[in-house]
Each structure stands twice: as C-alpha cells, then as structure tokens.
C-alpha positions in Angstrom: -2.6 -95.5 -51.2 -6.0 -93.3 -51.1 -5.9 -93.5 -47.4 -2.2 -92.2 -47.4 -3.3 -89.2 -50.6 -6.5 -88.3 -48.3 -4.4 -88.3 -45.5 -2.0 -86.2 -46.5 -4.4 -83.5 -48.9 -6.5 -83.6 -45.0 -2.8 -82.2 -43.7 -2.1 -80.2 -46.8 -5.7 -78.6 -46.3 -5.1 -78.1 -42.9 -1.0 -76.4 -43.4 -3.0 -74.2 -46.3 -5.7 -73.0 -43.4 -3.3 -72.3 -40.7 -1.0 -70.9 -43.3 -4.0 -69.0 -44.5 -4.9 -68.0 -40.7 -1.5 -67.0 -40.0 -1.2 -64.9 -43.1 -4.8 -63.1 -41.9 -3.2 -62.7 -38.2 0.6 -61.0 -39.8 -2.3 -58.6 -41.6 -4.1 -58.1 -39.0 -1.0 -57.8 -36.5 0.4 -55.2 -39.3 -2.9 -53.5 -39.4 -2.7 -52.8 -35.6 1.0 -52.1 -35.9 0.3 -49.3 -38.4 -2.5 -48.1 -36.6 -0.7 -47.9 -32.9 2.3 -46.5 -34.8 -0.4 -43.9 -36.6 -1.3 -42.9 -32.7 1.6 -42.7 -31.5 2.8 -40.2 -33.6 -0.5 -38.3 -33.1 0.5 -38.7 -29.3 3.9 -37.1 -30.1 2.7 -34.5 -32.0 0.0 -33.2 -29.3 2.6 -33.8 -26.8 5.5 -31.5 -29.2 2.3 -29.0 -29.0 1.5 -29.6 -25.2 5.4 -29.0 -24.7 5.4 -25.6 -27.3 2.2 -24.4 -25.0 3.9 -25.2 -22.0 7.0 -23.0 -22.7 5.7 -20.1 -24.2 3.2 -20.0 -20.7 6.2 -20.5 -19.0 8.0 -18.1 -20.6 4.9 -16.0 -20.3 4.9 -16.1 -16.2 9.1 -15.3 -16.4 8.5 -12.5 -18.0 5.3 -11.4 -16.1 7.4 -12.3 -13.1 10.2 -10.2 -14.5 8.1 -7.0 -14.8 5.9 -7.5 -11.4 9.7 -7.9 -9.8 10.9 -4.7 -11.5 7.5 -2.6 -10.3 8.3 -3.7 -6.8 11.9 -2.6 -6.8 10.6 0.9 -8.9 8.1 1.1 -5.9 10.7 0.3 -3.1 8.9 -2.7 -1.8 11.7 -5.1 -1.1 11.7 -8.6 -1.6 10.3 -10.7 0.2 7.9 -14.5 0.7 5.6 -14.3 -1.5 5.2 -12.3 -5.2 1.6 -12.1 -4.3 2.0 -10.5 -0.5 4.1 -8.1 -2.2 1.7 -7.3 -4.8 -0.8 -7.0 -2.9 1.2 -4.2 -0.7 0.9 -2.0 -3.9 -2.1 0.2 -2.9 -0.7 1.1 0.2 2.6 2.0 -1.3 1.8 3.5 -3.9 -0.8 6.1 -1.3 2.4 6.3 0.4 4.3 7.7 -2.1 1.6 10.1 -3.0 1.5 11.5 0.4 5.4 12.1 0.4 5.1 13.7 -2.8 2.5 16.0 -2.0 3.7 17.1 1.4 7.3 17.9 -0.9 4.4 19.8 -3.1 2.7 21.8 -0.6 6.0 22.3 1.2 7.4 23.6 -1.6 4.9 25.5 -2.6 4.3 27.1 1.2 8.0 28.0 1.2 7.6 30.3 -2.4 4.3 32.0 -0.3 6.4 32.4 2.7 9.0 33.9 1.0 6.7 36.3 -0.4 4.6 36.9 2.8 7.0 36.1 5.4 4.8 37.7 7.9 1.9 34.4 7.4 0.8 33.3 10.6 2.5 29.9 10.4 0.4 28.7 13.7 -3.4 29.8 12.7 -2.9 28.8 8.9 -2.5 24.9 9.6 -5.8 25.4 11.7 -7.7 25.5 8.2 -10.7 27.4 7.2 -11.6 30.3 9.4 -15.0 29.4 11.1 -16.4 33.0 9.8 -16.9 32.0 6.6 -20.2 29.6 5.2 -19.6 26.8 3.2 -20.5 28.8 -0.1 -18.2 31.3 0.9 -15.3 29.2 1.5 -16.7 26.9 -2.5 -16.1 30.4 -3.6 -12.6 30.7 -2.0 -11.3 27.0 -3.6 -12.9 28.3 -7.0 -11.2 31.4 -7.0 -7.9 30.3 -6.3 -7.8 27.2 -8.4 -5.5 28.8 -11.2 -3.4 30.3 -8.8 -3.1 26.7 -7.0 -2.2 24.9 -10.2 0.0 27.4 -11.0 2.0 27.0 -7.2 1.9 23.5 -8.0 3.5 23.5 -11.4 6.0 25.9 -9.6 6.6 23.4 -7.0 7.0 19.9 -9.1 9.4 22.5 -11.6 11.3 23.4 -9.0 11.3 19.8 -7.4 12.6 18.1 -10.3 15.3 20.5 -10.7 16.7 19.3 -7.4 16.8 16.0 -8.3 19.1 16.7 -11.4 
C-alpha cells in the first residue's frame, strides 16, 4: 500500500505542477492577450489619427485645387494636362494681360489728347523722343508731366470701366 500512496502523491504532485504550470501559462497567455489587445487599440487610435490627418490634407489639396482651378479660369488659361503646366503659364499670362490693358490705357488716353489736338502728328509721335533733346532734358520732360500722366490715366481706366458696365 506505501508503494501505491507514493505512487499516487508522485501523480498528485505531478497533476498539482502541471496544473500549477498551466495556471502560470493562462496568466501569462492573459498577460499577452491584454497587452496585444492594449496595442492594438493604440494601433487603432494612431491609425483613427493617421486617417483624421489624411482627410483634412486631403481636403486641404481639394480646396487648394479648387482655388488654383478658379485663378486659371479668372485668368483665361483653359484647362488642360497638368495643374502644374498651367500654373506655371501664370507669369506669362498674367504679362499678357497687362499689355492688353495698358495698350486699352494708352489708347484711351491717346484718343482724349487727339480729340483735343486733332492736329498731332500721328506718324512722328510713335517715333518716340525727338533726338534734339539730352537725356536730362527729356528726365525733365517725364518729371514734368507725371501728374498730368496719372491724371490721363485715371481718365482712361474711368472711362474704361464705364464701358464695361
């Protein structure tokens, strides 16, 4: 009978260490669990955040896109390939534009001194300075009729703008 009671306290002792091992492993395995369930929601949150980022960029560039798209149009440049190529025509158009307007200007503005002086030699005035003059002489000539300049100006956008209304 000893050799059966050792026998079975040896299996009782070895039940209560695997019992006890798999009682360390379950807290060990629920250790882990919470911990990779602890990450993952870390994961989620930086990826909610990542996501929140992502949109308002996203959102961002629409919007950017939006105004770049309406500049173009405002600028005639029509659509075309690429937002960049047409962006990147803005310098030129914009130069263009400010040629047209000032030639409207100076038209304009010609067309009130005309009809004031409608004797103007319309041939030697386009020929620019006259070559009697020295360089201080003709300084003195662009400072002395700089009011009067801005003032045809003025005249000329005024009367400009009233045509388009």
């Amino acid at each position: 009978m000893d050799k059966e009671l050792v026998a079975e306290r040896s299996v009782g002792d070895k039940l209560r260490s695997q019992l006890g091992d798999a009682e360390r492993a379950r807290d060990e395995a629920r250790v882990g669990r919470e911990a990779a369930i602890k990450e993952q929601k870390m994961a989620l949150a930086l990826l909610s955040e990542a996501q929140s980022e992502r949109e308002g960029i996203v959102k961002d560039r629409e919007e950017l896109s939006s105004a770049c798209e309406s500049l173009l149009s405002g600028l005639g440049i029509s659509s075309g390939p690429s937002l960049v190529d047409r962006l990147a025509r803005i310098p030129e158009r914009t130069r263009e534009l400010g040629e047209a307007e000032t030639l409207r200007i100076v038209q304009r503005a010609f067309a009130i001194l005309v009809s004031h002086y409608p004797t103007v030699d319309r041939d030697v005035v386009p020929q620019g300075w006259p070559a009697v003059y020295r360089d201080e002489e003709l300084d003195a000539f662009v400072a002395d009729t700089a009011e009067f300049g801005r003032r045809m100006m003025e005249l000329a956008v005024v009367d400009l703008a009233s045509e388009q209304t």
